[in-house]
N, C-alpha and C positions, 0 to 999 in steps of 0.2 A: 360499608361492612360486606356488602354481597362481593364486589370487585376484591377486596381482600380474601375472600370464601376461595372465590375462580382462581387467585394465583395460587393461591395453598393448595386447592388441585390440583392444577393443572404440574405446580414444581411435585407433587407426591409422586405424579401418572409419567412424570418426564416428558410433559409435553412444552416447556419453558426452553427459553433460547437458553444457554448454559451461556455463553461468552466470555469473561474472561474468569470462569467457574468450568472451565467444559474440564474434564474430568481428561488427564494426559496420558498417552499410552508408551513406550519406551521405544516406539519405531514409529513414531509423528513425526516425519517435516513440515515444518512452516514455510509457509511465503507470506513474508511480512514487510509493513512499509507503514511510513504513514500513509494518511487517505491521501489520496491524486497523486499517487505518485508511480502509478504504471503497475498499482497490483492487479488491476483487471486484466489489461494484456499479459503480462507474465502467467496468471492463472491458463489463459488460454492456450500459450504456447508450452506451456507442462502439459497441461493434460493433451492436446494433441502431440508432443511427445510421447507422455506416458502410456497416451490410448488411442494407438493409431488409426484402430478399427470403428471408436464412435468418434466422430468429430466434435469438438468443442462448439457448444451453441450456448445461447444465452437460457436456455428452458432444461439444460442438462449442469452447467458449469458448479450448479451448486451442490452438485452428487458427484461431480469428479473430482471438485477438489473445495471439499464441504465447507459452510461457513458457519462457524456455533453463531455468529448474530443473528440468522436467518434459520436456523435450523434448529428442530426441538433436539435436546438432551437424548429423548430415545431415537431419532434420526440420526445423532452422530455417531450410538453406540453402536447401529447397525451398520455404519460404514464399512466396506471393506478395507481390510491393511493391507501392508501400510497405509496411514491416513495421509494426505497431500492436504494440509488445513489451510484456509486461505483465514488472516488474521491482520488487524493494525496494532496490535498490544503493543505497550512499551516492554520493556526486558522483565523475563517472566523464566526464573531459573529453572523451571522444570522444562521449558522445550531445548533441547537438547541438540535441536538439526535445525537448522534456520538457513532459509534463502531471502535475505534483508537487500529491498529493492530503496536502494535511494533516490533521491531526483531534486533538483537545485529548488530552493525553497522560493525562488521568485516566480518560475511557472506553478511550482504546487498553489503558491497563494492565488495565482491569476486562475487555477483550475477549481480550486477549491472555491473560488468565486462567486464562477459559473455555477456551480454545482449548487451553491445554494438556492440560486436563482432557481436551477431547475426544479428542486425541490418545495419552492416557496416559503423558504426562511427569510428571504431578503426581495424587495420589488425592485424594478428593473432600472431606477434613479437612484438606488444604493451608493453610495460615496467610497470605490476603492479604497481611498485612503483611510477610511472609518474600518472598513472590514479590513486590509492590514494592519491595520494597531491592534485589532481585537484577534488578529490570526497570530501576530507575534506573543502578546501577551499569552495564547491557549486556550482563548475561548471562542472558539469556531469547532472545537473538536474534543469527544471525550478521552482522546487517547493523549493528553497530555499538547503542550505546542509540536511544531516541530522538531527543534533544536532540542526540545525533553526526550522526544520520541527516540531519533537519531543517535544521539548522545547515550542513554541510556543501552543501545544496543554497540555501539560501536567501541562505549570502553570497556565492556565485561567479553565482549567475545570475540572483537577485530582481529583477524591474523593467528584465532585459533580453531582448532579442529570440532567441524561438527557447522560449520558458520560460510556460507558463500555470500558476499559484498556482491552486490549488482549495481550499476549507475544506470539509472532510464534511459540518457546520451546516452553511451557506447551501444546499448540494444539497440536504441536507434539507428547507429551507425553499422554495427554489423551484428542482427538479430542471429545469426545463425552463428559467428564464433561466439558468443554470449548462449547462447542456447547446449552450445558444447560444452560448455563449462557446470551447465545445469547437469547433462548427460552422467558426467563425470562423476558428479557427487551425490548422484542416483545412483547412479553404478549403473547406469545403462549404457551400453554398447552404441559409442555414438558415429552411426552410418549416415555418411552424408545424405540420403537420400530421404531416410528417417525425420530427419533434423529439417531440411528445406521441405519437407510437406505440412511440417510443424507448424515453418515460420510464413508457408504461404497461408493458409485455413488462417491464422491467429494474424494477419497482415489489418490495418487501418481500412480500408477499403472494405472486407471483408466482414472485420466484425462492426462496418456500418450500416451494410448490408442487413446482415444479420437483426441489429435494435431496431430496424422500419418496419421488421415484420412479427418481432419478438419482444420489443422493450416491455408488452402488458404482460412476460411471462418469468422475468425477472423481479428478486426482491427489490432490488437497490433501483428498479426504474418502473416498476409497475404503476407505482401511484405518484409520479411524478410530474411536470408539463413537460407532454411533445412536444411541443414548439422550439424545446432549448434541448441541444443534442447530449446524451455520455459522451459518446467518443468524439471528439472534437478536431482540431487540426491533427494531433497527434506528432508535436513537431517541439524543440529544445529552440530556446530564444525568443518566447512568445511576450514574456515580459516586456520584452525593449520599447514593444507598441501599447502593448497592452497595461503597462502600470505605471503610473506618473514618476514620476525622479524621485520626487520626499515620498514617496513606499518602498522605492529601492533602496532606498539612501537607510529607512528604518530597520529594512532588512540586514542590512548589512551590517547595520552598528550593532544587532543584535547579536547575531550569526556569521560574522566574518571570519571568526577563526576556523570553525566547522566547515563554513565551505572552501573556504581554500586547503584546510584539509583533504576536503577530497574533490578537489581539482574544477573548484568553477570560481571563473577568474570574477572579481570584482570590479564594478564599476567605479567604487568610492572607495579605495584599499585606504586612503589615509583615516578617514573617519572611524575602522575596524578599532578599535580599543585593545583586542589579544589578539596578536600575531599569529600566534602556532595556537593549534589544539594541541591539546598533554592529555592523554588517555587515561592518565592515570592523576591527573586533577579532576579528571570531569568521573571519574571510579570516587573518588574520594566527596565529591558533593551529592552525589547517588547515594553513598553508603555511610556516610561519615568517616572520621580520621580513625587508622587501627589502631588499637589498643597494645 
């Protein structure tokens, strides 16, 4: 009764995470992803875009581009706008501006792994292959599986305005034309100079730098074990060593049409069940058939 008492206040006073309740404003962008899928770096590299003059640290990241999981209801109202929200929701028709970070669901599983590890969800003799079955089914995470998450944003908004596709590969490969693209759809003036200071401060190295001296001041790693790193190799193909065959092989039979959709080649293409993704089948298991 008492811990019931605390939340009824604390939601009257606004001191409750809102999340996926945060109240929307008409000049909100998102940067959205599922979890491990490169939304901490992309947060970094916007806001060292956006905020040339503070740099992005792990004890400031969640006031520059705020998080309603970690952040009370009256903290998000005082935000300054436009808001740059850092979110995993799955598709949520009021945000209007979305920068949707995807990443091949074989490293998110191997990250997402780790991650529990760090957190002490799972001990360090965990069975990969137990924790993929439970990753593809969607229960590792409350934003739905992956293929829900993905899915759900890529048939309502893919290829329309208001909406930038990001692959974690291609950042990887060239953070800085990837970061111009961000520019773009901020409407910020993208000067080379601007851009590579962005993407040096928000670099792997950097922000590992950064979690040895900071991880106790961050939400998502204050209370977590040091001994198992966030930022990790920071690298696309980590799977091939990292996760046995029959998880890959699961993956794929789940999600193979989605990933080859957007462009990660399959290890077991024959075992894939649906060839093509159709945008508008996976609009229609989202939404049901129109009337």
């Amino acid at each position: 009764m008492m811990q019931r008492l605390i939340r009824g206040m604390q939601r009257a006073l606004g001191l409750h995470h809102p999340g996926r309740n945060l109240e929307v404003w008409p000049d909100d962008v998102f940067i959205l992803s599922f979890p491990k899928s490169g939304n901490t770096w992309t947060r970094f590299l916007i806001a060292n875009l956006v905020y040339p003059e503070t740099p992005a640290d792990f004890s400031n990241i969640n006031r520059l581009t705020p998080d309603p999981e970690a952040l009370s209801k009256r903290e998000m109202a005082r935000m300054l706008r436009p808001r740059i929200i850092k979110s995993h929701q799955y598709f949520d028709p009021r945000y209007k501006r979305v920068i949707y970070v995807v990443r091949d669901p074989r490293d998110v599983a191997l990250s997402q792994f780790h991650f529990h590890r760090k957190r002490g969800l799972i001990e360090d003799g965990y069975s990969p292959e137990k924790f993929v079955a439970r990753f593809a089914a969607g229960e590792t995470s409350p934003y739905g599986s992956w293929g829900e998450n993905v899915a759900s944003w890529l048939a309502t908004r893919e290829n329309r305005p208001g909406f930038l596709l990001l692959r974690y590969e291609d950042m990887l490969e060239d953070a800085a034309r990837e970061l111009k693209k961000v520019a773009s759809f901020l409407e910020i003036p993208p000067h080379a100079e601007r851009i590579a200071n962005a993407v040096r401060r928000s670099s792997a190295e950097e922000m590992r730098k950064l979690e040895k001296s900071q991880a106790h001041l961050w939400s998502s790693t204050k209370s977590t074990r040091q001994d198992v790193p966030f930022v990790r190799s920071a690298q696309a193909g980590g799977w091939k060593t990292g996760l046995p065959e029959g998880a890959v092989a699961q993956l794929e039979a789940v999600w193979g049409h989605l990933m080859t959709h957007l462009r990660y080649e399959l290890l077991f293409p024959a075992r894939t069940t649906i060839k093509n993704f159709d945008p508008g089948f996976a609009e229609t298991m989202l939404n049901g058939p129109s009337r």
